[in-house]
N, C-alpha and C positions, 0 to 999 in steps of 0.2 A: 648633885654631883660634887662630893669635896676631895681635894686633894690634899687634904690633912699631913703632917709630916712630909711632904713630900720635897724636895728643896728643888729649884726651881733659876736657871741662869738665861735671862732673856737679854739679849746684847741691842747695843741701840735703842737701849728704853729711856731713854731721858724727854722725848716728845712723840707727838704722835699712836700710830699702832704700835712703838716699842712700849710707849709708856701704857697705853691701854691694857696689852697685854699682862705686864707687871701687875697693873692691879686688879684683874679678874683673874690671877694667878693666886694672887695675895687673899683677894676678899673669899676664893675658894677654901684657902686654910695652907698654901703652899708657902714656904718660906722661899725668898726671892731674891737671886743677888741681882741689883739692876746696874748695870754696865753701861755706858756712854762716854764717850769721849768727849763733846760738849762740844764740837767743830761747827760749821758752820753746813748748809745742806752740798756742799762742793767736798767737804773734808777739812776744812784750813783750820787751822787754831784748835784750843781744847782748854775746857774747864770742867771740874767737879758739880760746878754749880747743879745743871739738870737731873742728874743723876741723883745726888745728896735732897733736890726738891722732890722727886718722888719718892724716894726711901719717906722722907717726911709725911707725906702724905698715906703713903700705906702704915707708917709706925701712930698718924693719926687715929685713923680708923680701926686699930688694932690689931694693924699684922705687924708681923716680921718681915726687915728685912734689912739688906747691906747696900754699900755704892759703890762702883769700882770705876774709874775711870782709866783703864788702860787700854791700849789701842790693840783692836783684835788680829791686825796686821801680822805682825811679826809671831813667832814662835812662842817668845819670851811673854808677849802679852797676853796669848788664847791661855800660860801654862799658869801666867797669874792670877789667869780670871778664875781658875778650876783652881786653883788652889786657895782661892780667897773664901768662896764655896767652901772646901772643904775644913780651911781651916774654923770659919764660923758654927758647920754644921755636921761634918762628917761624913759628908754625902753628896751626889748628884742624882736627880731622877728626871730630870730635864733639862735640855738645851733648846733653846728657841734662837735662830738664828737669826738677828733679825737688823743686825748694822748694817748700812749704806751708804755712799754719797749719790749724788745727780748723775746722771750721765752727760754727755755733753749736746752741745743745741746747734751740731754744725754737721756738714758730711762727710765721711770717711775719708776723704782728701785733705780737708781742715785740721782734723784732732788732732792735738799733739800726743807725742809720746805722754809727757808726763800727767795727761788727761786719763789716754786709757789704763796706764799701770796705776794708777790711784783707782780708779773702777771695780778694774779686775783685783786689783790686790784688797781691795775693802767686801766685797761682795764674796768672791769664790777664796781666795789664799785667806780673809779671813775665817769662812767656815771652816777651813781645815787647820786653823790655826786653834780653835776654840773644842773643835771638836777629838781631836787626836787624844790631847792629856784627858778630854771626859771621857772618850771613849774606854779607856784603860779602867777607869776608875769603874762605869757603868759594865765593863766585863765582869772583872773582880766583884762587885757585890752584886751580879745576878740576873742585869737589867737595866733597862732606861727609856727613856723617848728622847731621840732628833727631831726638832722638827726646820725646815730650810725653808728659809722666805725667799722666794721664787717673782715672777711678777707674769703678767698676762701680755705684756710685751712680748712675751717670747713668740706674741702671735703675727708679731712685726709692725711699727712705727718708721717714720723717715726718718728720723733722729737716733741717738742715743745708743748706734750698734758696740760700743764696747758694753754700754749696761745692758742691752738685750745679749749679748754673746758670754757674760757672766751669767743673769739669771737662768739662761738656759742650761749652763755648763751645770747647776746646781740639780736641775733637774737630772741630769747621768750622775752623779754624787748619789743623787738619792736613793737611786734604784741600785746603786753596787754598796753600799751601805746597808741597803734593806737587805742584800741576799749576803753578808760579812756578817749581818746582826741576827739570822735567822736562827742559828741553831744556839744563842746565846742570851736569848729575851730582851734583844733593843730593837725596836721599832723605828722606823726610820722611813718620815714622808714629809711632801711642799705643799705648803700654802703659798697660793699666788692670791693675794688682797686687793683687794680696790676698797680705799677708804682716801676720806678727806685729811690733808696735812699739808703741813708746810709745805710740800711740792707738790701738791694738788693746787694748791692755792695761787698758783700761776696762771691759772684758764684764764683765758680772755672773755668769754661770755658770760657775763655777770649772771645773766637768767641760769645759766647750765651752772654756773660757782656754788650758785646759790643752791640748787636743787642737789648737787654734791653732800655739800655742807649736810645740809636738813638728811639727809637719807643714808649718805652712807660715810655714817659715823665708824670711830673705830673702835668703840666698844663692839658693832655690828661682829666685826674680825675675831677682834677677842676672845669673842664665846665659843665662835667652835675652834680654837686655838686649843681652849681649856678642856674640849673636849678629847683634841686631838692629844693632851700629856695625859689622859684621865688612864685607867688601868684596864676599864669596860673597851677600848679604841683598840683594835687588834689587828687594824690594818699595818701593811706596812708597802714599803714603795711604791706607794699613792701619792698624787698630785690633786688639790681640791685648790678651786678658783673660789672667792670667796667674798662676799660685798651687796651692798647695802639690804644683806636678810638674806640671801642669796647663796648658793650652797654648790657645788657641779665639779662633777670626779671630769679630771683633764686625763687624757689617755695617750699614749703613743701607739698606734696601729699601723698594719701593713696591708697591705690588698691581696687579692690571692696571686696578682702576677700572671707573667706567661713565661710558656720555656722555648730557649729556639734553640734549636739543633743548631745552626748554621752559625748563631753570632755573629751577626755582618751587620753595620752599621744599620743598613736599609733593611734588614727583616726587622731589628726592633724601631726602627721609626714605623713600620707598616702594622705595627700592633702596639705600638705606642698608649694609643687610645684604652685598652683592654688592659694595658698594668696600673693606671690611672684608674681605673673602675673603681667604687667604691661598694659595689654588688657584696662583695666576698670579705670584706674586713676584717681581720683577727685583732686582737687585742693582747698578746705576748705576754708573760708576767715575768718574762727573761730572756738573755737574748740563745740560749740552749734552746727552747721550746719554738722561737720565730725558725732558729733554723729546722728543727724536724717540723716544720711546716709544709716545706718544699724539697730537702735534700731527698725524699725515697721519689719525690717526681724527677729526678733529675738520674735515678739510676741504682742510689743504694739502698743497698735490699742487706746489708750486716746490721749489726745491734747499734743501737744508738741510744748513748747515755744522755738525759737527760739529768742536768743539775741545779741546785740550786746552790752549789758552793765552788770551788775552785776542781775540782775534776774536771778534765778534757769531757765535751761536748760529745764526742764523737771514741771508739775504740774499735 
C-alpha cells in the first residue's frame, strides 16, 4: 500500500503517535509536513526542536519531508501550516489531526478556566483551524482525506471532562464533514488510538506500564492511519477505535423507542425500560435517515426527503 506523491500534514507529530504516524506516512512514499509546537504535554512553552528531529529522521531514511512549528490554535496558524504544505509541494491529500494537550486531573468544580479553553481550543478550534484553508485547497484539486484524532474517552473517565467534551465534539465534526465532503471526493473519519506515549506513561501500575509499553506501540496506530489516507479507504464518517493490533468501527446508534400519545412525565417513566432496549438498534449514517426512523410512526404519511447534503430533512 504506497502513497506515493501523495503530501501528507500530520499536526502533533513531534513525539509519540503524531510522530509514528509521520513516518509510516513517509516510509509509504507520502511527502509530510510534520507540525509540532514542541510544548510541553499541558501546552506550555514551544520549540522547533521535535519537529525539525523527525523531518531528520524521515530525510534519513529517504523520505521527504518539512517542519512547521506553528500553533494550530489560531486561524493564522492552521492557514500557515496549509500554506507551508503547499508552498513546498503544491498540494494536500491529507490532514491527520492529531495535536493535543492533557486534560486536566481534577473535578469539574476544580478546572479552571484557563485549563478548559487550552483543551478545547488545542483539540477541537484547532482541527477547524487546520482544516478550513485544506479544506479549500482539497475542494479545488478534486479530493482529500480528514482524518480526526478522537480518543476512547469519549466512553467516559472521572477525570479530564473538557478533554472528553473536545474529543467527542470531533466526533459530530466528523460526521458533518463526511456529508459537506460527499459529493466533492474528501473523505472524512476518527481514529480514537490507544497507544503508549508520554501520557500513557503516567500509569501507576508498573506491571500494566509495562504490558502497555510492549503491545501497544504506536507504530500499532500508524498502520491503519496509513490505510485510512490510502485511495483504496472509501469510508467516510466512520469512527475506528484502534490499539495494540486491534481494530473496531465505534458507532453512534439509536433504539427503536416507543411512542406515547399522552407525553406525561409518568407514561414515559412507565416504558422507560422499552426506550432503553437495545432489541431494535439502528445505526443512522445521518441524522435525516434517524429521523425517518420514527417520524411515519408518529403520523406522517407526506414525502420525506432524505439527504445527505444541506436540503430540509423533511418537505
Amino acid at each position: 500500500m504506497r502513497l506515493d506523491g501523495k503530501v501528507v500534514i500530520v499536526t502533533g507529530a513531534g513525539a509519540g503517535i503524531g510522530r509514528a504516524h509521520a513516518l509510516a506516512m513517509a516510509e509509504r512514499g507520502a511527502k509530510v509536513l510534520v507540525n509540532d509546537l514542541g510544548g510541553d504535554m499541558d501546552g506550555a512553552g514551544k520549540s522547533a526542536g521535535p519537529a525539525n528531529q523527525v523531518v531528520e529522521e524521515i530525510v534519513a531514511a529517504g523520505g521527504e519531508a518539512i517542519a512547521n512549528a506553528d500553533s494550530v490554535i489560531p486561524p493564522e496558524g492552521g492557514q500557515s501550516i496549509v500554506d507551508a504544505a503547499i508552498d513546498a509541494w503544491g498540494r494536500i491529500d491529507v490532514v491527520l489531526n492529531n495535536a493535543g494537550v492533557l486534560g486536566e486531573r481534577m473535578g469539574i468544580a476544580d478546572v479552571t478556566d484557563v485549563k478548559i479553553d487550552s483543551v478545547i481550543a488545542t483539540h477541537l478550534r484547532g482541527a477547524f483551524s487546520v482544516i478550513r484553508p485544506a479544506w479549500r485547497v482539497m475542494a479545488e484539486q478534486g479530493g482529500g482525506r480528514i482524518i480526526n484524532t478522537s480518543s476512547g474517552t469519549i466512553f467516559g473517565i472521572q477525570s479530564g471532562a473538557s478533554y472528553q467534551a473536545a474529543k467527542a465534539a470531533l466526533l459530530g465534526l466528523t460526521r458533518n464533514l463526511a456529508l459537506q465532503g460527499a459529493g466533492i471526493g474528501i473523505k472524512v473519519n476518527a481514529l480514537l488510538p490507544t497507544a503508549f506515549s508520554r501520557m500513557t506513561n503516567m500509569i501507576p501500575q508498573e506491571s500494566f506500564r509495562q504490558f502497555m509499553e510492549d503491545r501497544f506501540t504506536p507504530e500499532r496506530v500508524a498502520q491503519f492511519a496509513v490505510l485510512m489516507a490510502s485511495e483504496g479507504f472509501t469510508h467516510s464518517g466512520e469512527f475506528f477505535a484502534v490499539g495494540g493490533g486491534r481494530v473496531a468501527r465505534v458507532v453512534l446508534g439509536v433504539t427503536e423507542g416507543i411512542i406515547s400519545e399522552t407525553s406525561t412525565a409518568e407514561d414515559y417513566a412507565d416504558h422507560l425500560e422499552e426506550a432503553m432496549d437495545l432489541g431494535g438498534l439502528e445505526v443512522p449514517p445521518d441524522r435525516a435517515t434517524e429521523f425517518n426512523l420514527y417520524v411515519g410512526r408518529l403520523g406522517w404519511d407526506g414525502h420525506l426527503e432524505v439527504s445527505m447534503g444541506r436540503t430540509p430533512i423533511a418537505t
